[in-house]
N, C-alpha and C positions, 0 to 999 in steps of 0.2 A: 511546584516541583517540576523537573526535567526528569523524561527518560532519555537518556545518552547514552552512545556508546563510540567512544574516542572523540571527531569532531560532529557526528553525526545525531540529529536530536527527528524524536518523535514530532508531528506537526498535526493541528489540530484539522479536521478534514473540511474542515468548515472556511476559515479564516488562516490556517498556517502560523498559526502561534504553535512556538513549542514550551509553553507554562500552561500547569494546567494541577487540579483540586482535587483531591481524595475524599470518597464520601462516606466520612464516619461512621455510619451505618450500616455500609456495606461491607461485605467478607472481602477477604483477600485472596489471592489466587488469578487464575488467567483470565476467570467472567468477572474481577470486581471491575469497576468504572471508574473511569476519572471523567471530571468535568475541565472544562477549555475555560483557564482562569479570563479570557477575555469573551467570549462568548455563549458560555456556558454548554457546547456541545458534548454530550457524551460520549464516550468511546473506552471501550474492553480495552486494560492492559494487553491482552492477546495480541488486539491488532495493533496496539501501537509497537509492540514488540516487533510483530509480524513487517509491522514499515520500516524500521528501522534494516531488518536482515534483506529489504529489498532495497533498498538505498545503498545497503554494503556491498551487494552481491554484482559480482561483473557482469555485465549485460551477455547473453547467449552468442554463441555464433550466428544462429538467426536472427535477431537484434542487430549485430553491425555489418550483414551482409544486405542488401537490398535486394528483396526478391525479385527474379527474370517472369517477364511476361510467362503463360502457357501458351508453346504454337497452335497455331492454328492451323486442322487439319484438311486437310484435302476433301471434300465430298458430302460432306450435311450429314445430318439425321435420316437414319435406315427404318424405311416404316414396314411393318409386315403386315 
């Protein structure tokens, strides 16, 4: 099974497979598990959901601004 959502699929954190196994056993909801049909790694629906909304999400204005140095000030450390 694939979690997708448009062209954007869940990846396994191990290997980057995005197929991966549902475990019979376990409940369903945000803490059930899937397994990484190629590796067997577990991972919470939660988070593969949670990667997915960060794959989508447009990167921050801090993100595509490259931070400027801090100047550097005139006169050192003040000891009392």
């Amino acid at each position: 099974m694939q979690f997708r959502i448009g062209k954007i699929s869940a990846k396994c954190s191990s290997c980057d497979s995005t197929q991966f196994k549902a475990d019979p056993e376990d409940y369903s909801g945000p803490l059930a598990r899937f397994y990484c049909a190629v590796c067997g790694t577990a991972m919470q629906y939660a988070d593969l959901i949670a990667q997915i909304g960060q794959q989508a999400a447009p990167p921050s204005k801090e993100a595509r601004v490259p931070r400027r140095k801090r100047a550097h000030s005139k006169g050192g450390t003040v000891r009392r």
